[in-house]
C-alpha positions as CSV (number, residue, x, y, z in Angstrom):
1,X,18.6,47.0,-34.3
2,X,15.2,45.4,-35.3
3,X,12.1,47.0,-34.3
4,X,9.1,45.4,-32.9
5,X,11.1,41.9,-32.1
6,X,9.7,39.2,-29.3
7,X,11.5,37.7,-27.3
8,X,11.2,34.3,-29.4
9,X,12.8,36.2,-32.1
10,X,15.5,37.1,-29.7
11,X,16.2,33.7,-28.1
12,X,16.2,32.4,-31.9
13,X,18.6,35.2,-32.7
14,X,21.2,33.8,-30.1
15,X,20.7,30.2,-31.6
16,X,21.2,31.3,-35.1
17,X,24.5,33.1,-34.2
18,X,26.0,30.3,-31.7
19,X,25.0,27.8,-35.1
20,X,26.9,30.3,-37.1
21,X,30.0,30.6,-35.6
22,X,31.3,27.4,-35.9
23,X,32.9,27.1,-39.7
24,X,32.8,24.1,-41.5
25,X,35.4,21.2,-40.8
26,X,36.7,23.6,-37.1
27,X,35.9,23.5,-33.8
28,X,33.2,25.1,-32.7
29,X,34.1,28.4,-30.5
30,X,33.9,28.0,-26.5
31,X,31.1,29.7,-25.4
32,X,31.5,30.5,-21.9
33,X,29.7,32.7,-19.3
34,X,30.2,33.2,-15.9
35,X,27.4,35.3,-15.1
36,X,24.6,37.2,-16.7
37,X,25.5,40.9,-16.8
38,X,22.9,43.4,-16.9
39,X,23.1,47.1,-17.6
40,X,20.8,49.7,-17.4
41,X,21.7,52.1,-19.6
42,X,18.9,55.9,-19.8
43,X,19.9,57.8,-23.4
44,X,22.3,60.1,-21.9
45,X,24.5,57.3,-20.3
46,X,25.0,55.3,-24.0
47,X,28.0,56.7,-24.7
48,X,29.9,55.8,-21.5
49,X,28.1,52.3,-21.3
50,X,29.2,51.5,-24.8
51,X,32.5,52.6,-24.0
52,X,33.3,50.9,-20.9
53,X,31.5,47.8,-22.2
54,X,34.3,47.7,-24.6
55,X,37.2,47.9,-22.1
56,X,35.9,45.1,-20.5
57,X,36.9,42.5,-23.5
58,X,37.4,39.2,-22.3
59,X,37.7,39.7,-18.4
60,X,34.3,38.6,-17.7
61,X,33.0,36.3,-20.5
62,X,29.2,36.5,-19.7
63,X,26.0,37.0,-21.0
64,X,25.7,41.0,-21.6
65,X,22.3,42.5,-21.4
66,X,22.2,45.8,-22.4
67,X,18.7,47.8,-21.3
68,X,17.9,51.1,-23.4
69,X,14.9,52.2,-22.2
70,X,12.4,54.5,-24.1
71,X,10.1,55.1,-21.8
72,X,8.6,58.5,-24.0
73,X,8.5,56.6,-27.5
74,X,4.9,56.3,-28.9
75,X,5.2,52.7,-29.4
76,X,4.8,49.9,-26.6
77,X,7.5,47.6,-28.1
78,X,11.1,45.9,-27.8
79,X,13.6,46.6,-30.5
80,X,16.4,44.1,-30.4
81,X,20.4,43.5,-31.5
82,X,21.7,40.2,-31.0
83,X,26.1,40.4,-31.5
84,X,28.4,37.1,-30.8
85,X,31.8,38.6,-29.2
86,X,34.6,36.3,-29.6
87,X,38.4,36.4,-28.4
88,X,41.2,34.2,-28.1
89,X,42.2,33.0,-24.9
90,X,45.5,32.4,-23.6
91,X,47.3,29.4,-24.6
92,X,43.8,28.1,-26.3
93,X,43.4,27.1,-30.0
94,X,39.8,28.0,-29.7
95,X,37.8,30.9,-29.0
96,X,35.6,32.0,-26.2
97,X,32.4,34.2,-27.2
98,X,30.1,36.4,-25.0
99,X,26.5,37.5,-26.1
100,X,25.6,40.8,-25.9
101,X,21.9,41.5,-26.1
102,X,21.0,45.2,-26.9
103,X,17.4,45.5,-26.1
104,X,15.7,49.1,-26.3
105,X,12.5,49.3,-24.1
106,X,9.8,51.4,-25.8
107,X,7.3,53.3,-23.8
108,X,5.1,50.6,-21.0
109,X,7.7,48.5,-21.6
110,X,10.4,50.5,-19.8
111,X,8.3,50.0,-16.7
112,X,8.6,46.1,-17.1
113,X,11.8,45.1,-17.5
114,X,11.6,41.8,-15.4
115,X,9.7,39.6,-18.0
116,X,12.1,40.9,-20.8
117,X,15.2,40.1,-19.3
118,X,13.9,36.5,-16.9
119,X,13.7,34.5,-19.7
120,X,17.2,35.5,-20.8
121,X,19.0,34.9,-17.5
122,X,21.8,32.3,-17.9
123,X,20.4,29.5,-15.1
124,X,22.1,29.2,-12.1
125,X,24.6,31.7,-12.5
126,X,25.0,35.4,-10.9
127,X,23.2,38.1,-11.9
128,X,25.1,41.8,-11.6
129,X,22.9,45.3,-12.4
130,X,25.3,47.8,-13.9
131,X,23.0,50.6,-13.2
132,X,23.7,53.7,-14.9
133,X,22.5,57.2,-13.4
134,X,20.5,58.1,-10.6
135,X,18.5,55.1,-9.5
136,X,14.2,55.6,-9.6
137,X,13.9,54.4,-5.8
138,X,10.9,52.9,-5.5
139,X,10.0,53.0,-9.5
140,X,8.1,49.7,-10.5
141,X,11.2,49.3,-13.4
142,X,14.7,49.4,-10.6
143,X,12.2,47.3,-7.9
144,X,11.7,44.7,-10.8
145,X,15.0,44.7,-11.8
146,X,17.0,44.1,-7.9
147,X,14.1,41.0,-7.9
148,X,15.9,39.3,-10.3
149,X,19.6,40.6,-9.5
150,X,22.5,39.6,-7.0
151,X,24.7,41.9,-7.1
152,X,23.3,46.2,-7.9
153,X,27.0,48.4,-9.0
154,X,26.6,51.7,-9.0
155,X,28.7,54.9,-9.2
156,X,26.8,56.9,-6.9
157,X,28.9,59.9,-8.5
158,X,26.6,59.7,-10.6
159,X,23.7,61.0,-8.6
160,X,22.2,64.7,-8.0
161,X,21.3,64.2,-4.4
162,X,24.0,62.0,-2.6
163,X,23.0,62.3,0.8
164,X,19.4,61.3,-0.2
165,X,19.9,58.5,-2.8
166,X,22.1,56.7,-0.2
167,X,19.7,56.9,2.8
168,X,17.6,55.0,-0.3
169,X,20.2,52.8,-0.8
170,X,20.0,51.8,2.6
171,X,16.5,50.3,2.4
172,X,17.4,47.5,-0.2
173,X,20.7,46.4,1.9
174,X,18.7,43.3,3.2
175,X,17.4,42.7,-0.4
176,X,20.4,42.6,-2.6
177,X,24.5,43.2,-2.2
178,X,25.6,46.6,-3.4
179,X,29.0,48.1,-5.2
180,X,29.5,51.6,-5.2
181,X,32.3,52.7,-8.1
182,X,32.6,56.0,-5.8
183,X,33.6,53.7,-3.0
184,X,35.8,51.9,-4.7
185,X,37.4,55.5,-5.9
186,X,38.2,55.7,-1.9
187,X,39.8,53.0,-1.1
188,X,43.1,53.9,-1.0
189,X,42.6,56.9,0.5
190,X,41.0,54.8,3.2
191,X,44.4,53.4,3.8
192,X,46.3,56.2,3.7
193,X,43.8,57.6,6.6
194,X,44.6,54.5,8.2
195,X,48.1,55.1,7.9
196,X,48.1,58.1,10.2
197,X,46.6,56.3,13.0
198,X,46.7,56.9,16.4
199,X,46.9,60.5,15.3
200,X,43.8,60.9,13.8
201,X,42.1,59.4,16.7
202,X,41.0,61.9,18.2
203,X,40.1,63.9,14.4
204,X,37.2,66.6,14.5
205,X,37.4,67.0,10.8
206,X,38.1,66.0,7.2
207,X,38.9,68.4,4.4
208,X,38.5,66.7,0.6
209,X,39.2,68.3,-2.2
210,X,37.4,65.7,-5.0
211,X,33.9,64.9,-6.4
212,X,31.2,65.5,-3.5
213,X,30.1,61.5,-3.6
214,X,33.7,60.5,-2.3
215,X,34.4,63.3,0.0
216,X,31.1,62.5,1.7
217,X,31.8,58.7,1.9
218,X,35.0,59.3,3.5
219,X,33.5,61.5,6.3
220,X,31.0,59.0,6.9
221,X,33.2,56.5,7.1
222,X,35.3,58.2,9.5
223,X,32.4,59.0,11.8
224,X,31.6,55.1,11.6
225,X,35.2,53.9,12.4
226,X,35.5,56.4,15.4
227,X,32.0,56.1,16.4
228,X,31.6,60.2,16.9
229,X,30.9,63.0,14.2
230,X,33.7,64.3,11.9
231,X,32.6,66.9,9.8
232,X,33.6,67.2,6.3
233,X,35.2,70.6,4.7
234,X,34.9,69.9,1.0
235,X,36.2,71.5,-2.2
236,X,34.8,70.4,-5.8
237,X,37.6,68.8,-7.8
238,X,37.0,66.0,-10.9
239,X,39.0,63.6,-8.8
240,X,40.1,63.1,-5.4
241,X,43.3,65.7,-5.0
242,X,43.9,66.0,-1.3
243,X,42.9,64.7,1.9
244,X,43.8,66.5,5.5
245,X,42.4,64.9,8.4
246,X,42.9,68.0,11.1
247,X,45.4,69.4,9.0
248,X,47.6,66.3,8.7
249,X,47.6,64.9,4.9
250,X,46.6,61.6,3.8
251,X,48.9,60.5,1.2
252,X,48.2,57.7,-0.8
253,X,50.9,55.2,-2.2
254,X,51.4,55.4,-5.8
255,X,49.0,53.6,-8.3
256,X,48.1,53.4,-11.9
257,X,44.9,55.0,-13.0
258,X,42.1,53.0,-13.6
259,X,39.5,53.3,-16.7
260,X,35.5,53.3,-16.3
261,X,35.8,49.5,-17.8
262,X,38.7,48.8,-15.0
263,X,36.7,49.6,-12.3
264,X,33.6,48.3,-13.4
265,X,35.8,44.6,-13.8
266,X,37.2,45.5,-10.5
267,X,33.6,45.2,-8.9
268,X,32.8,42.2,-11.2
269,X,34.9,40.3,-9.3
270,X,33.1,40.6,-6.2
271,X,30.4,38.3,-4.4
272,X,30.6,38.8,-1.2
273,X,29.1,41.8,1.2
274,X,31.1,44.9,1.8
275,X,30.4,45.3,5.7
276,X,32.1,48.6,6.1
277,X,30.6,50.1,3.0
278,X,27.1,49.2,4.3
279,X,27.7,50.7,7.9
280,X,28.6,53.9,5.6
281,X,25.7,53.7,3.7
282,X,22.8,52.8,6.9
283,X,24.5,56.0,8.6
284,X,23.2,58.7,5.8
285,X,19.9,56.7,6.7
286,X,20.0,57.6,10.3
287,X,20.9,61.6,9.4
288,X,18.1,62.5,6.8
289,X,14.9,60.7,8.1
């Protein structure tokens, strides 16, 4: 990574490599990008990111910009990396290459992320915001950021204070369309709830044994479906292992297990607004303030 780069530098960077990847007397590779995908990645989420970035391969060719920020270094400065990702696609003599920008945001700069990454957008395509951790509601870097973005993912699993960061969630509903990883975890649990209909209609409570994010989601989903309170009994667990609705069990059909980079594809795929998610969400609103 080079230190102390602009953004000239960066944007020359991505010319030199696209110039560069054509060999003499071949085609030149494809270069193809269906959106401009952002992540924002603190110091203790690297690992993960760069993990789950590389599970994604060539599901979602797309501009990749990956957001380090530094917001305690000494200097107020971008350091840069600048990588071509090519692949073969199938039943295609040429290649199709992403671009993965790896910018680290040093100290005032991690506050101002929105004139780094603007000029970098890919025009007229979508903009997702992989963001990684608990989200700064209200911090001038995440309100910068959801300006520029279509589509904010998160894994609100992630997150110290459920209950709280989702009654925050709530206020950006309007602003900008939301995936939640944790939700996504619940889905077929959802369905297997379902699946017990009309039995459960008349359920008082939910017992979850699984990560608190989920089991919380699924009680408040519950309490928006039936329009009355169902109260959650919950037991810590690294994954959703059990779900009784009054002491009848959900049980899920079978399914294969998905990575961090499956599930993060999964929501890639996704454009349009979640109504059921967002009725969840607005509800933690309406209990904490």
């Amino acid at each position: 990574m080079v230190e102390d780069v602009t953004l000239s530098e960066v944007e020359r960077q991505l010319g030199d490599l696209r110039a560069a990847s054509a060999a003499p007397g071949e085609l030149p590779k494809l270069r193809t990008s269906v959106m401009t995908h952002m992540a924002w990645v603190p110091e203790r989420w690297v690992e993960a990111a760069t993990e789950t970035l590389a599970g994604l391969a060539e599901r979602h060719p797309s501009r990749t910009i990956l957001l380090f920020p530094r917001p305690n270094d000494d200097r107020d400065a971008l350091d840069a990396e600048v990588d071509l990702r090519c692949f073969l696609r199938g039943g295609e003599e040429q290649e199709v290459c992403s671009e993965v920008i790896s910018i680290r945001l040093c100290g005032k700069r991690a506050s101002a992320p929105a004139s780094v990454v603007q000029p970098l957008l890919v025009p007229d395509l979508p903009v997702f915001l992989r963001w990684r951790g608990e989200c700064p509601w209200g911090a001038a870097e995440l309100e910068e950021l959801l300006d520029v973005t279509d589509r904010l993912v998160v894994d609100s699993s992630e997150w110290p204070d459920v209950e709280w960061g989702y009654a925050r969630l709530a206020e950006v509903l309007e602003s900008v369309v939301v995936s939640d990883i944790a939700w996504a975890r619940t889905e077929r649990w959802r369905r297997a709830i379902a699946a017990l209909w009309p039995g459960v209609a008349d359920a008082e409570e939910v017992h979850v044994a699984g990560p608190y994010a989920e089991a919380a989601l699924l009680a408040r989903w519950m309490t928006c479906r039936l329009k009355r309170q169902v109260e959650l009994r919950h037991d810590p667990a690294g994954e959703i292992e059990l779900v009784e609705v009054d002491g009848h069990q959900a049980v899920p059909g079978r399914f294969e297990r998905m990575s961090s980079s499956d599930l993060l594809s999964n929501q890639l795929e996704i454009f349009g607004r979640d109504r059921p998610y967002e009725e969840t969400i607005r509800s933690f609103s309406s209990v904490t303030t």
